[in-house]
C-alpha positions as CSV (number, residue, x, y, z in Angstrom):
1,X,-55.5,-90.5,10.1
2,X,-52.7,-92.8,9.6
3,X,-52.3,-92.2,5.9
4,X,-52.3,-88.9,6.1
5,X,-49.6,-88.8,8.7
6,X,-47.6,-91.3,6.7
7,X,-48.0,-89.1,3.6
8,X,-47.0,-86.3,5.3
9,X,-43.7,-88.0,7.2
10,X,-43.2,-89.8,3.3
11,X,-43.5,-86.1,2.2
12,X,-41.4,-84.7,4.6
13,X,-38.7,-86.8,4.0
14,X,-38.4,-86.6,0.2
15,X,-38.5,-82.9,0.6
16,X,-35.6,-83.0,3.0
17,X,-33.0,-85.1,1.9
18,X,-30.9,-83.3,-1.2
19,X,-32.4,-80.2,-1.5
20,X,-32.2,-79.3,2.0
21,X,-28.6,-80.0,1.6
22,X,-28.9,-77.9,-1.3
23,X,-30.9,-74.7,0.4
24,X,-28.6,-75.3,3.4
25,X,-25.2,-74.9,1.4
26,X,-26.9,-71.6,-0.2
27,X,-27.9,-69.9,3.2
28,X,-24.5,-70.8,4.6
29,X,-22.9,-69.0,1.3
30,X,-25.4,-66.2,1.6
31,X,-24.4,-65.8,5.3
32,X,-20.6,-65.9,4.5
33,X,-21.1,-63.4,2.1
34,X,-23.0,-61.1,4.8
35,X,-20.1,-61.4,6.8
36,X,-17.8,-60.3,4.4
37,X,-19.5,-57.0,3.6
38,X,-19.0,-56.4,7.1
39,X,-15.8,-56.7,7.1
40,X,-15.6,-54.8,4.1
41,X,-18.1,-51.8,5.8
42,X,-15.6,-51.9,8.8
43,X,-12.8,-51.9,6.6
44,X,-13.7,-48.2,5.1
45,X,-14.7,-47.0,8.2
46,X,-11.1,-47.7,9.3
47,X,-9.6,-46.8,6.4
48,X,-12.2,-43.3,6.1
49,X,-11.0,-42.6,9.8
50,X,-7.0,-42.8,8.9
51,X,-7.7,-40.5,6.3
52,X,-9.7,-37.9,8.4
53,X,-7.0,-38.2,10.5
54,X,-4.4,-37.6,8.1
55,X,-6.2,-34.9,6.8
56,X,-6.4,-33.4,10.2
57,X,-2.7,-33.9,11.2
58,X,-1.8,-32.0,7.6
59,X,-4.4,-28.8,8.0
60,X,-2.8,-28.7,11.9
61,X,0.9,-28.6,10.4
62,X,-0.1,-26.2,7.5
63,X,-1.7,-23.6,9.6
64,X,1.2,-23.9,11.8
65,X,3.3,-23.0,9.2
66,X,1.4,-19.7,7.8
67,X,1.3,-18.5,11.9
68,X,5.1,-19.3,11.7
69,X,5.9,-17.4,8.8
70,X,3.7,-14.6,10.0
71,X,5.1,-14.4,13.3
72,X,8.6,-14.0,10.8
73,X,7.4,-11.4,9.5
74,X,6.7,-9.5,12.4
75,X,9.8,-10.6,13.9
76,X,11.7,-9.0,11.0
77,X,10.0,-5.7,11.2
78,X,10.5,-5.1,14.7
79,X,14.7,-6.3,14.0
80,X,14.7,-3.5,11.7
81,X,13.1,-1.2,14.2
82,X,16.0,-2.1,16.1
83,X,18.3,-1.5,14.2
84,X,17.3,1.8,13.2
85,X,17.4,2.4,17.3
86,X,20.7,1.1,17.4
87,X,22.0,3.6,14.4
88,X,20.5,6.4,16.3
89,X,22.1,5.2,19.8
90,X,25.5,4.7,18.6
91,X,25.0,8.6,17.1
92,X,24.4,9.5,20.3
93,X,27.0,7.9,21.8
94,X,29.8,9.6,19.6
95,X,28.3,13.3,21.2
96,X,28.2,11.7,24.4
97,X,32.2,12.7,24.3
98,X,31.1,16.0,23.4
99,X,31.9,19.5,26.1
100,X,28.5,20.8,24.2
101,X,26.3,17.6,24.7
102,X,27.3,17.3,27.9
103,X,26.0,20.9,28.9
104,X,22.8,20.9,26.8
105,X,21.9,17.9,28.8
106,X,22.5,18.9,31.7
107,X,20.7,22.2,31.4
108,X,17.7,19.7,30.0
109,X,17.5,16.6,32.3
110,X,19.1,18.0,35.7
111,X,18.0,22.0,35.4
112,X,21.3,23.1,36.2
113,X,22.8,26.5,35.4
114,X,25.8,28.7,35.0
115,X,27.1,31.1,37.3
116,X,25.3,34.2,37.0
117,X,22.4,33.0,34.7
118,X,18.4,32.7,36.5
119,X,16.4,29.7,36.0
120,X,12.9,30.2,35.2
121,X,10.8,27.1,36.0
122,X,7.2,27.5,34.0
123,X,4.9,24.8,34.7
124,X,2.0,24.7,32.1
125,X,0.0,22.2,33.7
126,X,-2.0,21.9,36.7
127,X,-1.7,26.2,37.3
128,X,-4.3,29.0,35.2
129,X,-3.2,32.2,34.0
130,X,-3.5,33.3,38.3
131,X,-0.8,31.1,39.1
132,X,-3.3,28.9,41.3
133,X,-3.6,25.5,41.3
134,X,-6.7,23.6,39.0
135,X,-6.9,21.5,41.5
């Protein structure tokens, strides 16, 4: 029993001594090299996020843009519809000076009348051909 244990310890120690130093300074490199493709993996899941990012700030600002210039659009239609309003209210502002304006509007809007003329007030709605109500 006592070779064999000195054979082994004599074996164990020639196996240990350079290329143990050897396999050591390997596994270290390997390891360091491990480490570095992590860095590397975290590296472009930074740089992947800035670029989603990025990409989401620009498609944001775009499709503000296009609801921008639609909302132009729309704004520039209705200010010619307002102008066109304005055209016709400054027309009727010139006849508002006017003796027959003033009477055709007053017959219209207040119902009045001139001396001797008789107002007839038809009401089309809510009456039948009886003059009773629908109701």
């Amino acid at each position: 029993m006592k070779k064999r244990t000195k054979g082994r310890l004599q074996e164990f120690e020639q196996r240990n001594t350079q290329n143990d130093l050897e396999e050591f300074r390997e596994e270290r490199k390997k390891s360091t090299k491990k480490k570095k493709r992590v860095k590397i993996n975290r590296v472009r899941i930074v740089v992947t996020v800035i670029v989603v990012v990025l990409i989401a700030v620009v498609g944001v600002s775009v499709k503000n843009v296009f609801d921008l210039r639609a909302e132009q659009n729309d704004l520039r239609e209705k200010n010619k519809q307002l102008a066109s309003e304005k055209a016709s209210l400054r027309e009727e502002l010139k006849n508002v000076n006017d003796y027959d304006y003033i009477e055709e509007q007053a017959r219209i809007q207040l119902k009045l009348i001139r001396p001797g003329e008789i107002l007839y007030v038809l009401d089309d709605e809510g009456t039948d051909s009886n003059g009773q109500d629908n109701n």
